[in-house]
C-alpha positions in Angstrom: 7.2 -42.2 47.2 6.5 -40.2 50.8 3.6 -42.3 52.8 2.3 -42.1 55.9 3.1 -45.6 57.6 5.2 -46.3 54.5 7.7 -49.9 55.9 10.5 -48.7 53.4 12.7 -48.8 56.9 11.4 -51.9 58.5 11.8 -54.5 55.7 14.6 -55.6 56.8 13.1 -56.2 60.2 10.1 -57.5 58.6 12.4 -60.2 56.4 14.1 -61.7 59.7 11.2 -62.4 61.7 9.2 -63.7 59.0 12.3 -65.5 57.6 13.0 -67.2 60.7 9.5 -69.5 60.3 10.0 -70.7 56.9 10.3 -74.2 55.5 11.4 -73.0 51.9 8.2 -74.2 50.4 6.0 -71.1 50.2 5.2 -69.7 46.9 2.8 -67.2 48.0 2.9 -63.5 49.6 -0.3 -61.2 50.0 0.0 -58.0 51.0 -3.5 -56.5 51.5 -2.8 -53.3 53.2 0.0 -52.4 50.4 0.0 -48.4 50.3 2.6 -47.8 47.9 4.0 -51.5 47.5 7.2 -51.5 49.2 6.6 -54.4 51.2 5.2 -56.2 47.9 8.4 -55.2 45.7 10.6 -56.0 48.6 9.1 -59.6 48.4 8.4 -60.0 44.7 12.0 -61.4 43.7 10.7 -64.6 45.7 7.2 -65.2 45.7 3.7 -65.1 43.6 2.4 -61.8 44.8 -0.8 -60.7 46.0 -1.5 -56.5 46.6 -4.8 -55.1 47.4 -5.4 -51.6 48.3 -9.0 -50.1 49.2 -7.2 -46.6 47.2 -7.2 -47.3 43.7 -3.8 -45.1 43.1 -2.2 -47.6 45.4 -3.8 -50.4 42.9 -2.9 -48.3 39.7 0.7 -48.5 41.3 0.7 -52.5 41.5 -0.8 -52.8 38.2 1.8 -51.4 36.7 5.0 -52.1 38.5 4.0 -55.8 40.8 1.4 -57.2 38.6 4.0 -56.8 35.3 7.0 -59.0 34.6 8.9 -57.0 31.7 8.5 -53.6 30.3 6.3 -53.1 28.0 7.2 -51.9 24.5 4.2 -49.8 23.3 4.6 -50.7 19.3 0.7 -49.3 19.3 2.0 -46.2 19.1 4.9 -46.9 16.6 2.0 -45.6 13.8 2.1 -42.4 15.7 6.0 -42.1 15.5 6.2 -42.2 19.4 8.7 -45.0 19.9 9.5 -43.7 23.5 6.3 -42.2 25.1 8.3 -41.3 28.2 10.5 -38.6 25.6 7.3 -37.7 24.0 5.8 -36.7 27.3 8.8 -35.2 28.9 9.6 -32.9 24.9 5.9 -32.3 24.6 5.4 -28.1 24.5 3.0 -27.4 26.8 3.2 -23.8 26.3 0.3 -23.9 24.3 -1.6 -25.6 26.2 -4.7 -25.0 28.6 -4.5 -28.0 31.0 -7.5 -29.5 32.3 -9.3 -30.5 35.6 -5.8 -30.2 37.5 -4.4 -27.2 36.2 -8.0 -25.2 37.0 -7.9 -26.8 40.1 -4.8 -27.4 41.8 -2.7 -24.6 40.9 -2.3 -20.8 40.4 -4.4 -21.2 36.7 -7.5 -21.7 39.0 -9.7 -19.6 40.6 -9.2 -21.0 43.7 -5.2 -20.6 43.4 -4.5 -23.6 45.2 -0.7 -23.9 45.0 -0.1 -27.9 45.1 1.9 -27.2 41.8 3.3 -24.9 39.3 1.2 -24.1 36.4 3.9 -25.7 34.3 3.5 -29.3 36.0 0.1 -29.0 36.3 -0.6 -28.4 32.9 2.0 -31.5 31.8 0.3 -33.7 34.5 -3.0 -33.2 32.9 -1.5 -33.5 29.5 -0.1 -37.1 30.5 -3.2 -38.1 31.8 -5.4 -37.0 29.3 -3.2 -38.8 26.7 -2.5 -42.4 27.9 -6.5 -42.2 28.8 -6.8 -41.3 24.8 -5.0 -44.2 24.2 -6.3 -46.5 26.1 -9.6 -45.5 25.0 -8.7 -46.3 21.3 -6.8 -49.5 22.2 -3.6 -47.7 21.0 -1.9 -49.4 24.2 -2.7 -52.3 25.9 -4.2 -52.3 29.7 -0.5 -53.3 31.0 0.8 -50.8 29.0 -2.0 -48.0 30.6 -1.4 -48.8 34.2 2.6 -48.8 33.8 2.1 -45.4 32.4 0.4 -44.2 35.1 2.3 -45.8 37.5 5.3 -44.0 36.0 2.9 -40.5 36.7 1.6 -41.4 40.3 5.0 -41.6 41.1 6.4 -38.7 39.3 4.1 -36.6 41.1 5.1 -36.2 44.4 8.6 -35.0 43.3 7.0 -32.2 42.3 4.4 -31.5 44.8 4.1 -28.3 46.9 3.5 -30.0 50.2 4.9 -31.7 53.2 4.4 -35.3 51.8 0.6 -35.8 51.9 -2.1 -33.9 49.7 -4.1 -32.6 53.1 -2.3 -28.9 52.7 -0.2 -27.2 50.4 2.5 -24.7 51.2 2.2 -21.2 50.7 5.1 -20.5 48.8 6.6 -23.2 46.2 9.0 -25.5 47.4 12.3 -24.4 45.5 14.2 -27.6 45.3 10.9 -29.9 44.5 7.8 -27.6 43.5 9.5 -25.7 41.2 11.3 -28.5 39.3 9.5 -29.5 36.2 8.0 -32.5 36.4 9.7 -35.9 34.4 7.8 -39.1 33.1 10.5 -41.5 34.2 10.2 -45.5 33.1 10.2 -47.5 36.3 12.2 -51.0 35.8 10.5 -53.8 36.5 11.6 -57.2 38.3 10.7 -60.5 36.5 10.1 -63.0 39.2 8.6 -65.7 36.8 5.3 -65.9 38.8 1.7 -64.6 38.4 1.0 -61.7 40.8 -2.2 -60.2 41.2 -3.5 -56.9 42.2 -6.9 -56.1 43.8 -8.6 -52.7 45.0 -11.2 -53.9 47.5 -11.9 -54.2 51.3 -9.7 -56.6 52.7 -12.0 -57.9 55.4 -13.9 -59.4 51.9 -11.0 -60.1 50.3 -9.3 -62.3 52.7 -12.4 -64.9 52.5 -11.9 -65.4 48.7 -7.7 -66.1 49.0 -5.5 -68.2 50.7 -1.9 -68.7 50.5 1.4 -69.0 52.4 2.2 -65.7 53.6 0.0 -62.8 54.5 1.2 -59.7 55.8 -1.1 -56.8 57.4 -0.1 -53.4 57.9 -4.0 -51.4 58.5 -4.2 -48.0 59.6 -4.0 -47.7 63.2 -5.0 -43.7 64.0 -8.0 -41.6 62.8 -6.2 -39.7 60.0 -7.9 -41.3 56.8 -5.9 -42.3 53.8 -8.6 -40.9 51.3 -8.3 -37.4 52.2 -4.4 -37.4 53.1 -4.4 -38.5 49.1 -6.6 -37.0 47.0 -5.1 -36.0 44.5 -3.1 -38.8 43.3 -6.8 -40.9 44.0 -8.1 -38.3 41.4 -5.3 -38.6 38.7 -5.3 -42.0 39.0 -9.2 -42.1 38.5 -9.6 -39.6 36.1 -12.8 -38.7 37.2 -12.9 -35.0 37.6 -15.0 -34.9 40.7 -16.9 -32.5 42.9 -14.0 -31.0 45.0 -14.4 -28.8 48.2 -12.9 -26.5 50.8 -9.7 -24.8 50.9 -7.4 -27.8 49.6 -10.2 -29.3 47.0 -10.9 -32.4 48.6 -13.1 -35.1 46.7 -15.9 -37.0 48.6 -13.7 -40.1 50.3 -16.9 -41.2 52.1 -16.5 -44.8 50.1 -13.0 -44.9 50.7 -12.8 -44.4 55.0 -12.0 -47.2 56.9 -13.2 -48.5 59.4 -9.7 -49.1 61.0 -9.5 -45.5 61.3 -12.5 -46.0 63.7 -12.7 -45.7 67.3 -16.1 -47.1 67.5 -15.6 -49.6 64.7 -11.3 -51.1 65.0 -11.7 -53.4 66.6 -14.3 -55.4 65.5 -13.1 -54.7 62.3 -10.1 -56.1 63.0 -11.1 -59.5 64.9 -13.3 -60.0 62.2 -10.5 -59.9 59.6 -7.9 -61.8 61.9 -11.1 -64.8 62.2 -11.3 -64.6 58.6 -7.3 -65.0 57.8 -6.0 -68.1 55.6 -3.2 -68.2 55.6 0.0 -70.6 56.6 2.0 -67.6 57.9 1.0 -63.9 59.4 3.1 -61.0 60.1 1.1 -58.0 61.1 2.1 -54.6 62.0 0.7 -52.1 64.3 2.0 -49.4 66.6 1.5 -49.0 70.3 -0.7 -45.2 70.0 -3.1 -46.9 67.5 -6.7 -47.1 68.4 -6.7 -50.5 69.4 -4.3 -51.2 72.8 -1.7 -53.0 72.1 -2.5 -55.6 75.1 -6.4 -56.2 73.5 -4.7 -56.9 70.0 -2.4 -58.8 71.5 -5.1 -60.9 73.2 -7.1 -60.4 69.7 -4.2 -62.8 68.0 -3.4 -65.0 70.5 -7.0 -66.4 70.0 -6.6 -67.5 66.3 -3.0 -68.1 66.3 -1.8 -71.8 66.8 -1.3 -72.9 70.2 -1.6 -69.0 71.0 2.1 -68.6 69.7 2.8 -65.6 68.8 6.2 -63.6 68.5 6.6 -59.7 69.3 8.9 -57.5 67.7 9.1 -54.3 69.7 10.6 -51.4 67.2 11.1 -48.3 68.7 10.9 -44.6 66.9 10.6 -41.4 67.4 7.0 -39.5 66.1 7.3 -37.5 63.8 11.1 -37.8 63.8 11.2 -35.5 66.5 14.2 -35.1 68.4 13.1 -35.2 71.9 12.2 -38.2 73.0 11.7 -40.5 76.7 11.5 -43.7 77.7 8.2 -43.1 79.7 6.2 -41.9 76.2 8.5 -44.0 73.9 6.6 -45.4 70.8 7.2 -48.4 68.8 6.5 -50.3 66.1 5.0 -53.6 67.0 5.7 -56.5 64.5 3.4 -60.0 65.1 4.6 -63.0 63.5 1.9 -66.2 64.3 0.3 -69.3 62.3 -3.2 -69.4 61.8 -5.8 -72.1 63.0 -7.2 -72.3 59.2 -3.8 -73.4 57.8 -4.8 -76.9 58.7 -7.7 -76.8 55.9 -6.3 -74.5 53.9 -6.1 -77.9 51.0 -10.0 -78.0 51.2 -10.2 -74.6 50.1 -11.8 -73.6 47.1 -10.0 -70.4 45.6 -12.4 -67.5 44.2 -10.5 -65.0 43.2 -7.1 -65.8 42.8 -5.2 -68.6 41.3 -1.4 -68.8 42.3 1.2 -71.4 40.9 4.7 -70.4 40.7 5.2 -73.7 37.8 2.0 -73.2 36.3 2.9 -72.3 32.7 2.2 -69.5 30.3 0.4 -71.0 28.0 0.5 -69.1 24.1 -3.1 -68.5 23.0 -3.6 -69.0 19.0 -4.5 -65.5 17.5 -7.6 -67.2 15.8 -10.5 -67.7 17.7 -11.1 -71.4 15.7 -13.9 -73.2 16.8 -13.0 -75.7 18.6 -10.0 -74.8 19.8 -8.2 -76.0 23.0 -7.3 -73.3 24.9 -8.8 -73.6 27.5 -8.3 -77.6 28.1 -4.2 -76.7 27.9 -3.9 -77.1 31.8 -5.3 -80.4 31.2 -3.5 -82.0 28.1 -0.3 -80.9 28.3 0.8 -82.4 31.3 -0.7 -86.4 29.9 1.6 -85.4 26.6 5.0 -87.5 26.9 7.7 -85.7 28.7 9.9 -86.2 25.8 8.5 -85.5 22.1 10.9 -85.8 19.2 8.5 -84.7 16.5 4.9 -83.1 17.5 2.6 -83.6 14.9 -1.0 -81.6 15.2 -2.9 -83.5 12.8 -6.3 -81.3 13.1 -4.3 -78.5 13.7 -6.9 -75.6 13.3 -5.9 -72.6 15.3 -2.2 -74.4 16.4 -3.2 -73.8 20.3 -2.0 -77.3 21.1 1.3 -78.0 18.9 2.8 -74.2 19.1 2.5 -75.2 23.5 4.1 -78.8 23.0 7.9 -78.9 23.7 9.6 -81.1 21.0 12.0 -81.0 18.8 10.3 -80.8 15.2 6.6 -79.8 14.9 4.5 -80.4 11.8 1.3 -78.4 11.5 -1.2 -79.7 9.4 -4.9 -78.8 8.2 -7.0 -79.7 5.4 -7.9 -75.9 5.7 -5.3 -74.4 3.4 -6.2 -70.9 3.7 -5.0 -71.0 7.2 -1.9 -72.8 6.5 -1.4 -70.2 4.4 -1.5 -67.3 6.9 0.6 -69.6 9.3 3.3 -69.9 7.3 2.9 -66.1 6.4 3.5 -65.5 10.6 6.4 -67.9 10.4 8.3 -66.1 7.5 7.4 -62.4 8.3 9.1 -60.6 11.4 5.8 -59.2 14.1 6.8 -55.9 13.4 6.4 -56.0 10.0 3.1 -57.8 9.8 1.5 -55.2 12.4 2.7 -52.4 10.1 0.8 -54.0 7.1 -2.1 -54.9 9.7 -2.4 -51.4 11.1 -2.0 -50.4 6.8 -5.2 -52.3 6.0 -7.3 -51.1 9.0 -6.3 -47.4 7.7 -7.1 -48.7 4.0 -10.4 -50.0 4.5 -11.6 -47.6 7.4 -12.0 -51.3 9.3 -13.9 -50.8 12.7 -16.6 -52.5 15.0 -19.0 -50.5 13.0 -17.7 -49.7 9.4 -19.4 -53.1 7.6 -19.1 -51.3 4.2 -15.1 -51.2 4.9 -15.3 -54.9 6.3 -17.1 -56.2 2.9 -14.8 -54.2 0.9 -11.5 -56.2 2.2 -13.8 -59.3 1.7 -14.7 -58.9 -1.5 -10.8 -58.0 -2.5 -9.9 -60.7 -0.4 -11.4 -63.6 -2.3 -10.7 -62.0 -5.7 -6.9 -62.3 -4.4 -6.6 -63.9 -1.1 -4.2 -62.6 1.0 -3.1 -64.4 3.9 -2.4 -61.7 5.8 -6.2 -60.1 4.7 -7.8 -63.4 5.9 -6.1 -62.4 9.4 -7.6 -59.1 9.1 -11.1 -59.9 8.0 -11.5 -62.5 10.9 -10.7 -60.2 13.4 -13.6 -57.8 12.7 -15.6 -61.2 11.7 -18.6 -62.3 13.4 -17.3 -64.2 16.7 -13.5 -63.6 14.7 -14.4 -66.7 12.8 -12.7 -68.0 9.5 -15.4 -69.8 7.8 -15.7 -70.7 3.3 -18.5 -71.8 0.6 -18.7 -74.5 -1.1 -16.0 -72.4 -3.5 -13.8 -71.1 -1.0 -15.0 -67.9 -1.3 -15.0 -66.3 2.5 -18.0 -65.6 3.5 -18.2 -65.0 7.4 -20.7 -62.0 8.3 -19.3 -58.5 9.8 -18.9 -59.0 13.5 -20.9 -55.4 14.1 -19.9 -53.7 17.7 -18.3 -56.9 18.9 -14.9 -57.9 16.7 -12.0 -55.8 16.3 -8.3 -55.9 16.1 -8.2 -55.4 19.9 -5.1 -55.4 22.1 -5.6 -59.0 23.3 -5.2 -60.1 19.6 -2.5 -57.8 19.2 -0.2 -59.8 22.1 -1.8 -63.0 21.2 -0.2 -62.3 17.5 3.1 -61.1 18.8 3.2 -64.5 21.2 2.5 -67.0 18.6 5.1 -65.7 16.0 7.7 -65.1 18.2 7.6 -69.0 19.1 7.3 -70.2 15.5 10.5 -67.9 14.8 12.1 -70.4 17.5 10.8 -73.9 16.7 11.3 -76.1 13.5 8.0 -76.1 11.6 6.9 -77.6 8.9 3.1 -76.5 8.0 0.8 -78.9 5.7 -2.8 -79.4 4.3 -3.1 -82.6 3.7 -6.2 -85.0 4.5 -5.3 -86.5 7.7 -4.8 -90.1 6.2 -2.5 -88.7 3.3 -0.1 -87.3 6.1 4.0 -88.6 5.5 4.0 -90.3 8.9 6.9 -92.7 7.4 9.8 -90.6 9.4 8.0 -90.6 12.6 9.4 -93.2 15.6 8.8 -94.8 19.1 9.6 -90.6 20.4 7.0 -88.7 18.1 3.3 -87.7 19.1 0.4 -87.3 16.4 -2.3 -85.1 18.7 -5.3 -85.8 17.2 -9.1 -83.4 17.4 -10.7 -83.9 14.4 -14.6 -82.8 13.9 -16.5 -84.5 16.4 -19.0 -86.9 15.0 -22.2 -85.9 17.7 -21.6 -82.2 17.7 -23.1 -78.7 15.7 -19.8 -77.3 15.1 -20.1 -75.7 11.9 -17.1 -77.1 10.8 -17.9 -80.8 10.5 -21.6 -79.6 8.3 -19.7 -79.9 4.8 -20.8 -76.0 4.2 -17.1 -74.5 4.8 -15.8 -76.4 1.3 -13.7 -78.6 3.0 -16.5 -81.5 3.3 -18.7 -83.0 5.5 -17.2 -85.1 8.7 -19.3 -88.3 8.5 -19.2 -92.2 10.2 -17.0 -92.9 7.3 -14.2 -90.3 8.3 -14.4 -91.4 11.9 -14.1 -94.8 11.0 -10.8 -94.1 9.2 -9.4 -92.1 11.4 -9.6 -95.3 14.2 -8.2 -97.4 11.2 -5.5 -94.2 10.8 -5.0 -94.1 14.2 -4.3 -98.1 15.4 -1.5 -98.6 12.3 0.2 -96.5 14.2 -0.3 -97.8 17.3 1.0 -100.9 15.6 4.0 -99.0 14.4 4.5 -98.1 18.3 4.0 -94.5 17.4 2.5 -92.3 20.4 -1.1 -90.8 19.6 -3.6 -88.8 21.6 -6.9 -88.2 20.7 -9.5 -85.4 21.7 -12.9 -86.7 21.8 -16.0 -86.5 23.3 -18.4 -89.3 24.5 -21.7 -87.7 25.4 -22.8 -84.4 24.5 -26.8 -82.5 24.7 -27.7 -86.1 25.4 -26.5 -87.5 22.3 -23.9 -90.4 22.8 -21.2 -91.2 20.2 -21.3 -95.1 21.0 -18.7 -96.0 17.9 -15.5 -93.8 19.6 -16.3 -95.6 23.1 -16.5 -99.0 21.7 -13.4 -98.6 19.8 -11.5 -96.1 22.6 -12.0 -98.8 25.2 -8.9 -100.7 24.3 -7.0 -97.5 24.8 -6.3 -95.5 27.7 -9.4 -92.5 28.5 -8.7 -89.8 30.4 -12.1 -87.1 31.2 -11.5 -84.0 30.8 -13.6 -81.1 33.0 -14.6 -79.4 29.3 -15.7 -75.5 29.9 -16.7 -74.0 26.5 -18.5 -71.5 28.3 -18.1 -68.5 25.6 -18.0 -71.1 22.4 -20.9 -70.8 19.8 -20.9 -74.1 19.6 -21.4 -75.2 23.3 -24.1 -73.0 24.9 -24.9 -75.3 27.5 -22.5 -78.2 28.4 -25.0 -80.0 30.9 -24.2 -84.2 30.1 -21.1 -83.5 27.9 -18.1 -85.8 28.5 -15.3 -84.8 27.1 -12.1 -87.3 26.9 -8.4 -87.3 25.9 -7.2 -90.9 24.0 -4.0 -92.0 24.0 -1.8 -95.5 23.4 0.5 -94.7 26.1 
């Protein structure tokens, strides 16, 4: 897209100087000036990327084409027919249609008559934007979905835009060969670089004392024009805010959105201060010798924070404004600094905030039930003290499968005394995801199911455990309090209506998708036996029973013998050790999840028997569990043989 200062012609420029310092080992690029992301996309086929724009179209943009890794395939609208939204948009009549805040006010429909487009494209605009806001609003698309969406319209609008590029003027007659085309929702494709990237919309002088990383490239403005008025209108599309709007061209207030690098008075300080602030390994920054700041005081600026004062200029010349005319004397160029920074020495010590970037660090599939006690969030830390080589995986206590479905192995066995959730696992495994979300989205019609319909809720409860469903149990824990399975003593469900707080929400949605796409792929067997009772006879020297049974010292509700599985008492733990050494004797691998210490109480008979074994502590964070409200004193540990 047209943008003042865009690089699109200096990449390559940009690539060879930076290039030229590298070792190979950087992961990392941050690009906190990013505009409209060319320098980010450029870089994203080989690095973790970081954007940050103080504009939040320019973030809106990196949401939904740097952040993303694959398309997204919108099956929330699939109960709406729209399998394409980009055809539904573009075949949409309009005809009959009013338009909203940008057809009254930024085109011939108005009042005003401001002529930045056709009636036409101003009434599809507002009809696209209106729309994927519905959507979202009713988590009929997901928030990656959203932000590619309008993406795909922030960058559809300029090709139809009556103006010379930015949003400052418009013409006075209508462009013929862009204004008057109609405008076209177009999918933008999307590179998968493997990585996590991140997108922020916040000051950078803030931002760059919360990151650090390997590359860092700066590109501020550099003259007093101010990016906030030049780009109003696609900053009030992409906010969908319908604000006050003034003067000839309908400007919105962009007091909150002027920088200070547009400043005379305020540049540079603004810009030592970032440059002290910087943490980065390697800096390329880009300025232009009639910015505000002289080109000899920057130059002094980085000398005093770059290593050894090294620092290597690029001198780029071009002509303003493309003009045509041009001398030596009043030639301008493009200055390009490439220097290390002083901080790289302790960037190790550092403490991240806001961003966490690891090219290897995996993507971990979250169980779509919330079970309590589930180990999520201690995947990071488990997985790697697994075996690197795992014939059969067997999840013993398998609850909601977030450990075994994350294990790579050859055979898994799933097993839980909990049948009812066996049963809706092997439901997932024999049903294709498209199917079951049909029947999903079919029951939430049925039963009028929503964060504030209880009557609907206890309607699919009571039907449920007159003829239990598996697929129903999914259902009614996702609109259960704290989306929690729980039974009487007669296996009746009897979980209370999760009222303004549980839903099917997008999250579960994707979570669903991920976990039965990867038991389409594995060999599972799924089980409910008591643990002792389990076949283990087939299992060798290469298999791994994970073991997280009830823990003896905690409330969880499910060791209290209320969820009609029983109680979890000193006899069960005690037979679980004797369970757990015939194997070891049997030179089968086992780890155990465990916990030592917890709200002061101290499980003495696990430590005296764990202590022949191998203990690893775990840094437990159970921050949002039920169960663990404050985790002051608890000690947390993973057991194992090996």
């Amino acid at each position: 897209m047209r943008f003042i200062g865009s690089k699109a012609r200096l990449l390559d420029q940009i690539d060879k100087l930076l290039t030229k310092h590298l070792n190979g080992s950087e992961k990392s690029f941050a690009d906190i000036f990013s505009g409209s992301n060319v320098v980010s996309e450029y870089f994203k086929s080989r690095y973790s990327i970081i954007t940050n724009d103080l504009l939040y179209f320019s973030y809106a943009l990196a949401k939904g084409e740097i952040v993303l890794n694959s398309q997204p395939d919108f099956t929330g609208l699939f109960k709406f027919g729209i399998h394409n939204p980009f055809n539904y948009f573009n075949q949409y009549d309009i005809s009959n249609y009013k338009g909203d805040f940008i057809t009254k006010n930024y085109s011939e429909a108005g009042k005003d008559k401001r002529m930045y487009f056709t009636i036409a494209n101003a009434k599809r605009i507002d009809f696209i934007r209106t729309t994927i806001q519905k959507w979202r609003n009713n988590n009929d698309i997901t928030d990656n979905e959203y932000f590619y969406l309008l993406a795909c319209l922030i960058e559809a609008v300029p090709y139809v835009s009556n103006t010379t590029g930015t949003y400052g003027a418009y013409l006075k007659n209508f462009n013929d060969k862009r204004a008057n085309k109609p405008l076209k929702l177009e999918p933008k494709q999307i590179h998968n670089n493997k990585r996590q990237n991140h997108a922020y919309n916040e000051d950078a002088n803030e931002l760059v004392k919360k990151i650090h990383g390997d590359i860092v490239y700066i590109d501020t403005p550099y003259n007093v024009r101010q990016y906030g008025s030049n780009y109003h209108l696609l900053e009030t599309i992409a906010r969908f805010d319908n604000p006050k709007i003034h003067g000839v061209s309908g400007v919105r207030d962009y007091k909150d959105l002027k920088s200070e690098y547009s400043s005379k008075n305020n540049a540079k300080d603004t810009m030592k201060d970032l440059l002290n602030n910087l943490q980065f390994t390697h800096v390329l920054l880009s300025y232009s010798t009639d910015g505000i700041i002289p080109e000899d005081e920057l130059t002094e600026m980085i000398n005093e924070v770059a290593v050894d004062g090294s620092v290597e200029i690029v001198r780029i010349p071009f002509k303003k404004y493309n003009s045509k005319v041009s001398t030596n004397k009043n030639q301008l160029c493009e200055l390009l600094y490439y220097f290390s920074t002083k901080h790289q020495e302790d960037n190790d010590l550092l403490q991240i905030q806001s961003v966490k970037i690891s090219e290897n660090e995996p993507n971990y599939i979250k169980s779509p039930l919330n079970y309590v006690g589930g180990k999520y969030k201690l995947l990071s830390q488990l997985i790697p003290e697994f075996p690197n080589n795992i014939d059969t995986m067997v999840d013993l206590f398998s609850g909601g499968a977030n450990v075994g479905i994350n294990v790579k192995a050859n055979k898994y066995y799933f097993n839980d005394i909990n049948d009812r959730v066996i049963d809706m696992f092997k439901y997932f495994q024999t049903h294709d995801f498209e199917d079951i979300l049909t029947k999903i989205n079919s029951q939430i019609d049925k039963y009028h199911m929503s964060k504030e319909n209880e009557k609907g809720f206890l309607r699919l409860r009571d039907d449920y455990n007159e003829h239990p469903n598996p697929l129903d149990l999914y259902i009614l824990s996702s609109f259960s309090f704290n989306y929690q399975i729980r039974f009487n003593q007669d296996m009746k469900y009897n979980n209370p209506f999760g009222r303004k707080r549980s839903r099917f929400s997008n999250n579960m949605r994707e979570n669903l998708r991920e976990f039965v796409s990867k038991l389409h792929q594995i060999d599972a067997t799924f089980t409910s036996d008591y643990f002792s009772d389990f076949d283990t006879s087939k299992l060798t020297r290469d298999s791994l029973v994970y073991v997280d049974p009830p823990y003896l010292i905690s409330d969880g509700t499910y060791n209290d013998g209320n969820r009609g599985f029983g109680s979890w008492t000193q006899k069960q733990e005690n037979d679980l050790y004797d369970f757990l050494d015939s194997l070891n004797d049997r030179n089968i691998k086992f780890a155990m999840s465990n916990v030592f210490r917890h709200k002061g109480y101290v499980n003495r008979a696990v430590i005296d028997w764990a202590i022949k074994y191998n203990i690893r502590h775990l840094n437990a964070n159970y921050s949002t569990s039920s169960y663990h409200p404050n985790l002051l004193g608890t000690d947390e540990v993973l057991i194992t043989n090996y």
